[in-house]
VOGUGU-926439 format. One record per residue (C-alpha): residue number from 0; residue in three letters; chain; x, z, y. Coordinates in steps of 0.001 Angstrom, whole numbers. Layout:
% residues N
<NUM "ALA" "A" <X Z Y>>;
...
% end
This chain:
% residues 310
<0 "UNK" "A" <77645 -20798 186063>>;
<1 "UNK" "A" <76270 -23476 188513>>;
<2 "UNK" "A" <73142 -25104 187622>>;
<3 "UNK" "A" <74763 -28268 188686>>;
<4 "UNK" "A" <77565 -28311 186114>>;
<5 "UNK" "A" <75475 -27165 183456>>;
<6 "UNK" "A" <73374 -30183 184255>>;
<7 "UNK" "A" <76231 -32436 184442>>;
<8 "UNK" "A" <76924 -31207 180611>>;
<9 "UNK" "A" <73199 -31337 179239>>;
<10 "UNK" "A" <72449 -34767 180411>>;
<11 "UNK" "A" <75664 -36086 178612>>;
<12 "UNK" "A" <73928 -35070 175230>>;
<13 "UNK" "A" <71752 -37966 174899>>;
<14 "UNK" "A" <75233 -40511 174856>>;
<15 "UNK" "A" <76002 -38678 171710>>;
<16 "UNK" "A" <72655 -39810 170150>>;
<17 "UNK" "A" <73360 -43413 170606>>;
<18 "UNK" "A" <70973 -45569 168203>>;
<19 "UNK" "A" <69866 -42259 167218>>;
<20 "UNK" "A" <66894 -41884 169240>>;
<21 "UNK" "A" <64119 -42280 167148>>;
<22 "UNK" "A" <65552 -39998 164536>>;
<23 "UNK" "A" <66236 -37471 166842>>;
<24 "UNK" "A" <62894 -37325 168164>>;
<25 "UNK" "A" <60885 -38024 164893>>;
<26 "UNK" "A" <62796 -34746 163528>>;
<27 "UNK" "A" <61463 -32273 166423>>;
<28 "UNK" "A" <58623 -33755 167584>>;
<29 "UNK" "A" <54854 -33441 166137>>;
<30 "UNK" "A" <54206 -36481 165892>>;
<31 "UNK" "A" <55678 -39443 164407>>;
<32 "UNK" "A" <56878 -42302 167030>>;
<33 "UNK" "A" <58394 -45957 166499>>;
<34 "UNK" "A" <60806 -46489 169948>>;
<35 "UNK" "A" <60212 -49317 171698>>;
<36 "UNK" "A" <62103 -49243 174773>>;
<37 "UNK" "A" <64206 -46604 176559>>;
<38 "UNK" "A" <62708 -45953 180509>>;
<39 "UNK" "A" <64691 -45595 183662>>;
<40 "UNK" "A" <64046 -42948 185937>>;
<41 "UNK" "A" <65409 -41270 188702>>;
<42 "UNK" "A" <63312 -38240 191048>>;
<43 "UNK" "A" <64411 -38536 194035>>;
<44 "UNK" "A" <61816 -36430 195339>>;
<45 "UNK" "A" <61352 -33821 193661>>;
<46 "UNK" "A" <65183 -33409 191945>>;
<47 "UNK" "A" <68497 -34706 192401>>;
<48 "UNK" "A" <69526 -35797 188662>>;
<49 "UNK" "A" <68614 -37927 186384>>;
<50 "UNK" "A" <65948 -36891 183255>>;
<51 "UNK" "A" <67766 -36544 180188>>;
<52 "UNK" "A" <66278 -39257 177924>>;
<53 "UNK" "A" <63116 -41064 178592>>;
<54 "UNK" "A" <61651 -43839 176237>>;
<55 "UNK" "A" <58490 -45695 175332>>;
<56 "UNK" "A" <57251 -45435 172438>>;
<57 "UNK" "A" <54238 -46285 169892>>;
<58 "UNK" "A" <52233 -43762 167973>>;
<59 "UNK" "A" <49194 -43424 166088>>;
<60 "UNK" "A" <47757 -42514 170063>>;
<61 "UNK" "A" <49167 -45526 171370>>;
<62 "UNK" "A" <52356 -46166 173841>>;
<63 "UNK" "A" <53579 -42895 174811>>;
<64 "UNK" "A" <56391 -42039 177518>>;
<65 "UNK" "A" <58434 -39553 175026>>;
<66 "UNK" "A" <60863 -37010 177368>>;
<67 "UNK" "A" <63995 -34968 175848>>;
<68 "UNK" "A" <65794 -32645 177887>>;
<69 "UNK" "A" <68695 -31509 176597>>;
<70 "UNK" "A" <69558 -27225 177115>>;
<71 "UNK" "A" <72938 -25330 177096>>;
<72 "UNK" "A" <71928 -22727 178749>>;
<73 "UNK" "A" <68061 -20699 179819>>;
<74 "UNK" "A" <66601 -21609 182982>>;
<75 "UNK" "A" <64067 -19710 184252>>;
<76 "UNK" "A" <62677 -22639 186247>>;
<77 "UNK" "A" <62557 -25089 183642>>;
<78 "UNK" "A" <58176 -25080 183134>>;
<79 "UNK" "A" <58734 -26292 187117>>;
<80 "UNK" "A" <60912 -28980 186607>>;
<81 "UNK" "A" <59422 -30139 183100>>;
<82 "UNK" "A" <56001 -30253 185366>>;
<83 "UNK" "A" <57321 -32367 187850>>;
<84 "UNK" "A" <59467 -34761 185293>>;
<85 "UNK" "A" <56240 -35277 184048>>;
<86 "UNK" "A" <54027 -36300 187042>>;
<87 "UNK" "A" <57019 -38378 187943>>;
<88 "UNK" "A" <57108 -40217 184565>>;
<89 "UNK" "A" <52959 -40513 184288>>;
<90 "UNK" "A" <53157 -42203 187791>>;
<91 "UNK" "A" <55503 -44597 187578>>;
<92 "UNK" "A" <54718 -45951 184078>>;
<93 "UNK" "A" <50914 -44818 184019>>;
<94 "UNK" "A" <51086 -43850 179826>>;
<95 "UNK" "A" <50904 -39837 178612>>;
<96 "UNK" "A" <53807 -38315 178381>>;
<97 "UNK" "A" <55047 -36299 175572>>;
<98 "UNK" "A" <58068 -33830 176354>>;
<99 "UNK" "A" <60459 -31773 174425>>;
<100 "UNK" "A" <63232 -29252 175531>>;
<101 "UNK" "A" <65963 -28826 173149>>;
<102 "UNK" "A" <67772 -26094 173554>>;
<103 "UNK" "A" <71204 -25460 172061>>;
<104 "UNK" "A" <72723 -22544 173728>>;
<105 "UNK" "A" <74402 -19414 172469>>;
<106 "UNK" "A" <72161 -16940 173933>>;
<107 "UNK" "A" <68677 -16304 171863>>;
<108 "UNK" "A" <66519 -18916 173971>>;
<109 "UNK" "A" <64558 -17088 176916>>;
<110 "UNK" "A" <62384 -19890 178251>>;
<111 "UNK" "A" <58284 -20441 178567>>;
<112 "UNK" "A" <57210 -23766 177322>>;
<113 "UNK" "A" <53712 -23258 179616>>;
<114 "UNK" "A" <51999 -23012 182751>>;
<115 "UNK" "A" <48568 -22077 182684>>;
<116 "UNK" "A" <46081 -20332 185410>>;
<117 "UNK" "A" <42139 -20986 186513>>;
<118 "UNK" "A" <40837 -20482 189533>>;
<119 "UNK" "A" <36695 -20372 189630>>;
<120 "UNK" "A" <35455 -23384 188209>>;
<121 "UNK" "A" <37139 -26285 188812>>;
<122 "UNK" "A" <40677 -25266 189956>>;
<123 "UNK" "A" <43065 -24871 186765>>;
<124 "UNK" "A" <46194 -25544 185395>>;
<125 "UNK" "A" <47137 -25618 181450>>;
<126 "UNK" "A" <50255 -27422 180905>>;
<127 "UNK" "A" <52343 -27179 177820>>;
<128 "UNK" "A" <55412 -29007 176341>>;
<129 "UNK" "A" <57395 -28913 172885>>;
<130 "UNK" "A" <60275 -25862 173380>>;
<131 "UNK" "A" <62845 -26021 170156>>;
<132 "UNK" "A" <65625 -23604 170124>>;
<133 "UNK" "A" <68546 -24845 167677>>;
<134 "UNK" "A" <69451 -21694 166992>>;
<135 "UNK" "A" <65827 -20991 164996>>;
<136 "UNK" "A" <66186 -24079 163394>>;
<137 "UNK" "A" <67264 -22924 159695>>;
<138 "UNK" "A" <70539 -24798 157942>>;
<139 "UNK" "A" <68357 -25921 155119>>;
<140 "UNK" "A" <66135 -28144 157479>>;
<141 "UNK" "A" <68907 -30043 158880>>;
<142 "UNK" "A" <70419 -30810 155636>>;
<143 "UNK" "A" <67176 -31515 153799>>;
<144 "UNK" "A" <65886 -34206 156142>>;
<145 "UNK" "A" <65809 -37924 155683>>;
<146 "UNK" "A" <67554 -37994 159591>>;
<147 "UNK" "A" <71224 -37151 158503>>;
<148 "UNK" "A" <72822 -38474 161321>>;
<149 "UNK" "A" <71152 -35282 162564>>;
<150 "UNK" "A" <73570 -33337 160444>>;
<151 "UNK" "A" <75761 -33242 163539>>;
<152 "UNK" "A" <73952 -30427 164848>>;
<153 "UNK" "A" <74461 -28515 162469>>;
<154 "UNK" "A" <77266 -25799 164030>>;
<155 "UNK" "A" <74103 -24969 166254>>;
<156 "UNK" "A" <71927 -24121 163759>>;
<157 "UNK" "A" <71006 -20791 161957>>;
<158 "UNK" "A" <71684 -19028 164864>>;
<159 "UNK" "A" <72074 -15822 163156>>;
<160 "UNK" "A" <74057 -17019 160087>>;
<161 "UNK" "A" <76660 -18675 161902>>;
<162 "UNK" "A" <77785 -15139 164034>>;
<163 "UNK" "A" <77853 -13804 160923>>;
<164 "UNK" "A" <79576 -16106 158771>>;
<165 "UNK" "A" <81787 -17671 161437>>;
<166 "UNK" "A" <84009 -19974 159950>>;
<167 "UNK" "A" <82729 -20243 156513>>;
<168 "UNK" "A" <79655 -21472 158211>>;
<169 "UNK" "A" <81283 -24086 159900>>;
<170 "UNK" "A" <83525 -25262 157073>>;
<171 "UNK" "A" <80428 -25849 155244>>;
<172 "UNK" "A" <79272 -27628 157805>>;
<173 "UNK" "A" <81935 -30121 157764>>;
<174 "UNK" "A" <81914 -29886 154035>>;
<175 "UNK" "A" <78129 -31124 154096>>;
<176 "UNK" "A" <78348 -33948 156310>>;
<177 "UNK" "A" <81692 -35489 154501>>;
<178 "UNK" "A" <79509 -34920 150585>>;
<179 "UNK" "A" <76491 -36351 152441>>;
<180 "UNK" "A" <75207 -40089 151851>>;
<181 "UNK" "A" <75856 -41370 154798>>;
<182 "UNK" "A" <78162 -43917 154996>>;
<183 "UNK" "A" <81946 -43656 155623>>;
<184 "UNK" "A" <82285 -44465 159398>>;
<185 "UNK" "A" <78341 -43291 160320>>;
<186 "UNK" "A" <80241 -39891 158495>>;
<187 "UNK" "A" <82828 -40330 161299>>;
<188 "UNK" "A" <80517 -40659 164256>>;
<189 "UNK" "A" <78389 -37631 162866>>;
<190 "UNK" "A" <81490 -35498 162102>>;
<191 "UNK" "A" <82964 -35852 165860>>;
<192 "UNK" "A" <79742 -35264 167006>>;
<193 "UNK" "A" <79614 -31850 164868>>;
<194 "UNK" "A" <83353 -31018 166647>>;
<195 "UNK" "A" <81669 -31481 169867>>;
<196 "UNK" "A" <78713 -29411 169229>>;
<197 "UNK" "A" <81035 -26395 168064>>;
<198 "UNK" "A" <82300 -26230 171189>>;
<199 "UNK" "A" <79677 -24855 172456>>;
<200 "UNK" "A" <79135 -21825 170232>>;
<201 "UNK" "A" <82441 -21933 168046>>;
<202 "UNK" "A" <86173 -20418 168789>>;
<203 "UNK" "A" <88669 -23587 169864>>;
<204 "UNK" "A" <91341 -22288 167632>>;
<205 "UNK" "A" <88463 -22529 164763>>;
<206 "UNK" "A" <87525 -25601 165593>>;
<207 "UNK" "A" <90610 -26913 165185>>;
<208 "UNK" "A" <91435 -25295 161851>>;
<209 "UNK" "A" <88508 -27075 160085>>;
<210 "UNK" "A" <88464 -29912 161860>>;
<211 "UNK" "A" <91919 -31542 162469>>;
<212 "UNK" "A" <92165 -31019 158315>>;
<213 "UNK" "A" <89025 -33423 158263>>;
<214 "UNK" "A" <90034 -35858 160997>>;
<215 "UNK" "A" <93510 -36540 159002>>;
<216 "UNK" "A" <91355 -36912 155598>>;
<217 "UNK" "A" <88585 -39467 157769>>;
<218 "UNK" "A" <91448 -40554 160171>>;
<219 "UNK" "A" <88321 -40291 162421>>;
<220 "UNK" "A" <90332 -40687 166008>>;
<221 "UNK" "A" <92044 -44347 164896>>;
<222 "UNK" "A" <89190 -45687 164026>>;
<223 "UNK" "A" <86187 -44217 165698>>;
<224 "UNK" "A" <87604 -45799 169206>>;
<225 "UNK" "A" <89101 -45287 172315>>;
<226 "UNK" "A" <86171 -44870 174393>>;
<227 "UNK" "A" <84660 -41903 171766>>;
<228 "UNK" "A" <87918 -40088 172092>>;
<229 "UNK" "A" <87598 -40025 175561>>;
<230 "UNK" "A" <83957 -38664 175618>>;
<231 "UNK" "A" <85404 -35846 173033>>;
<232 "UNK" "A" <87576 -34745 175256>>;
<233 "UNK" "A" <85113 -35020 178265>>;
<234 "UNK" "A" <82684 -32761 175822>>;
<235 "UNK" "A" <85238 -30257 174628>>;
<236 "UNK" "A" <86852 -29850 178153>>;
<237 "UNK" "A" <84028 -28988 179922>>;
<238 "UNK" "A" <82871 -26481 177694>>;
<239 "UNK" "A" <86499 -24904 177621>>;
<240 "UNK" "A" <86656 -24539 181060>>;
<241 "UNK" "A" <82915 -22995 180593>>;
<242 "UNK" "A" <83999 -20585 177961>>;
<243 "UNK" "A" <86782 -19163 180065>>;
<244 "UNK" "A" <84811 -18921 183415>>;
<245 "UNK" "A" <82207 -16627 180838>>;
<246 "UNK" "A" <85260 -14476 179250>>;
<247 "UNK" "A" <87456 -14016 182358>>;
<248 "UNK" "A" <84969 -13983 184866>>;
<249 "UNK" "A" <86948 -16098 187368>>;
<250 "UNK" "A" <85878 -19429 188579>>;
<251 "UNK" "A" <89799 -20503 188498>>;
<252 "UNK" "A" <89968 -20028 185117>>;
<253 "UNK" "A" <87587 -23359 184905>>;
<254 "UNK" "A" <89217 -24977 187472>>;
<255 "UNK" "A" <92428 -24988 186037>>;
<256 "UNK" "A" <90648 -25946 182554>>;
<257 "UNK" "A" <89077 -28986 184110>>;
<258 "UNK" "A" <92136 -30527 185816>>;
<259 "UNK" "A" <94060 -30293 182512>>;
<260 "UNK" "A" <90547 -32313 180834>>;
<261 "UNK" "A" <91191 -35057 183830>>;
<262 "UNK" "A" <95042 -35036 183784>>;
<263 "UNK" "A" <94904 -35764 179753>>;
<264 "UNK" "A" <92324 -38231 180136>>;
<265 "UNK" "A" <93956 -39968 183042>>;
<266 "UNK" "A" <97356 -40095 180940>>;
<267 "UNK" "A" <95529 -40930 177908>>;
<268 "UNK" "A" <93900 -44233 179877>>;
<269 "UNK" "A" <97056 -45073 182124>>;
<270 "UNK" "A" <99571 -44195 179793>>;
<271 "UNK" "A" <101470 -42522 182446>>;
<272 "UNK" "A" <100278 -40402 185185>>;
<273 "UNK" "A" <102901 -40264 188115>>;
<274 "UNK" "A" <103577 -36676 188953>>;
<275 "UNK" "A" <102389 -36845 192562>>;
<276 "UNK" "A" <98642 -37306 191095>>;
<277 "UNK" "A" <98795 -34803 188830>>;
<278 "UNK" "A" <99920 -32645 191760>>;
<279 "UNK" "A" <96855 -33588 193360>>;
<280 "UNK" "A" <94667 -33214 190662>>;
<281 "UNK" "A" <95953 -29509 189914>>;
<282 "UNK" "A" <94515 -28862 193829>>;
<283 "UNK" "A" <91211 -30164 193449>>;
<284 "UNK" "A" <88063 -28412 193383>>;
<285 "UNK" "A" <85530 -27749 190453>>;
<286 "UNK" "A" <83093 -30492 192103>>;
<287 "UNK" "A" <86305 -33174 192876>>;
<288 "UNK" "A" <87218 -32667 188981>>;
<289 "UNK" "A" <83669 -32900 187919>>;
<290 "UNK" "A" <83260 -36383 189264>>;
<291 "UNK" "A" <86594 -37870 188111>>;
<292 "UNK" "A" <86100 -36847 184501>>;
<293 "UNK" "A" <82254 -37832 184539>>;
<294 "UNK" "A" <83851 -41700 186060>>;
<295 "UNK" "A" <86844 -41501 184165>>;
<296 "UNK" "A" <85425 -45051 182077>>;
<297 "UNK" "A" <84733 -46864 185954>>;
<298 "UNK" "A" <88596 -45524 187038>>;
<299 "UNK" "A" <90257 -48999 186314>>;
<300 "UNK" "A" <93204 -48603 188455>>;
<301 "UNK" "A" <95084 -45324 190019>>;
<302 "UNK" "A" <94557 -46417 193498>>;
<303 "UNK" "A" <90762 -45881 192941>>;
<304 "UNK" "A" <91340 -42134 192392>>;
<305 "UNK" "A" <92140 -42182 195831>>;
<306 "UNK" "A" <88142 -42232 196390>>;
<307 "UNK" "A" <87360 -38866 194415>>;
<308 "UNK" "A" <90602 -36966 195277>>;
<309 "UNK" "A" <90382 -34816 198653>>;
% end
């Protein structure tokens, strides 16, 4: 898999935590924050993405710059970049910066959270960050916090509970978050937010099973809007098209995953999609399909498709 595309699906994580922010970082972090603000930030120099999620914040140390980055998948380079999204942060807004890596891959997590070597006296380096791996995190925590709009992780916890329990485990999980006390639409939000998070570890034809039977109870895709349905589809088709490349071993097999994701969502917004454009779209290159499904909310007209299609 191309570290750009699994970029392109880690930094769309933090949309999902919407409003959520402080509850998401209060749960992992080690120390408790009040958000103040979130913080732009690009790195032009040094990558060419954008962070994750970046926000000021107040703690018992004062204003702190607190930095998620969101993990599908281990990267070997990550103390590197984590190093340099911190310089980057600490120079532009001049407050310490506290960072976290969440991690929420299938694989057991191989990743260092340090850097750390001395050189006689006064040359040294000893730089550390938070490293969380979902899969550690036990089933119990999630659903014994206060946060329960964090109960949408929960088809990434228990790592080794879930293989072994498969869909039990994530009936349950659906089960939970509909007997929890969250409200009736906040249960909507956090339940499509659960489906979208199985995606990543979960069989489709499972998902499905549990989950239309819970959408028709909730009638979570009336009323949850048209935008969210879109960015479940964007979710769910880009891991598809991931889980194929992995089990066939063929880049087409992603390809062709990707332009279906762009040719539903295209429909879905237009109504109808003439069939010379889904022609089109069926030709187009991982990269080309990338970028219309990641703009498919600033696509306002089919004649402005005409500026990602080749």
């Amino acid at each position: 898999m191309q570290q750009k595309s699994g970029n392109q699906y880690d930094t769309t994580i933090k949309d999902l935590f919407a409003g959520g922010t402080e509850e998401l970082i209060n749960f992992f972090s080690d120390i408790p924050v009040t958000v103040v603000s979130d913080l732009k930030i690009q790195f032009p120099q040094v990558e060419t993405r954008v962070s994750d999620l970046v926000v000021k914040a107040a703690s018992d140390q004062g204003l702190v710059a607190i930095h998620l980055e969101f993990q599908s998948r281990n990267d070997l380079e990550m103390p590197y970049r984590m190093l340099r999204y911190a310089l980057e942060i600490h120079k532009t807004y001049h407050l310490p910066v506290y960072q976290m890596v969440i991690y929420f891959g299938q694989p057991e997590m191989n990743m260092a959270g340090q850097l750390h070597y001395r050189l006689g006296n006064e040359n040294m380096l000893d730089y550390r960050y938070r490293l969380i791996d979902l899969g550690k995190i036990t089933y119990e925590e999630l659903t014994n916090s206060p946060h329960q709009q964090l109960l949408s992780l929960l088809p990434l916890a228990d790592r080794d509970r879930r293989k072994k329990n498969g869909e039990e485990f994530l009936r349950r999980c659906a089960e939970d978050i509909i007997s929890s006390g969250l409200d009736r639409e906040t249960k909507k939000t956090v339940l499509l937010r659960a489906e979208i998070f199985a995606g990543l570890v979960f069989d489709k034809n499972m998902i499905d099973l549990i989950f239309r039977e819970v959408e028709r109870m909730l009638n979570i895709e009336e009323s949850a809007g048209y935008q969210r349905i879109y960015e479940k589809g964007l979710q769910k088709g880009r891991e598809e098209g991931r889980q194929e490349g992995r089990q066939e071993g063929r880049q087409e097999g992603r390809q062709e995953s990707l332009a279906d994701v762009a040719i539903r969502l295209l429909s879905k917004k237009f109504r109808k999609l003439p069939r010379e454009y889904v022609a089109r779209i069926k030709e187009q290159d991982t990269y080309v399909l990338q970028q219309v499904i990641d703009n498919i909310f600033d696509i306002n007209d089919l004649s402005e498709l005409e500026d990602y299609l080749q």
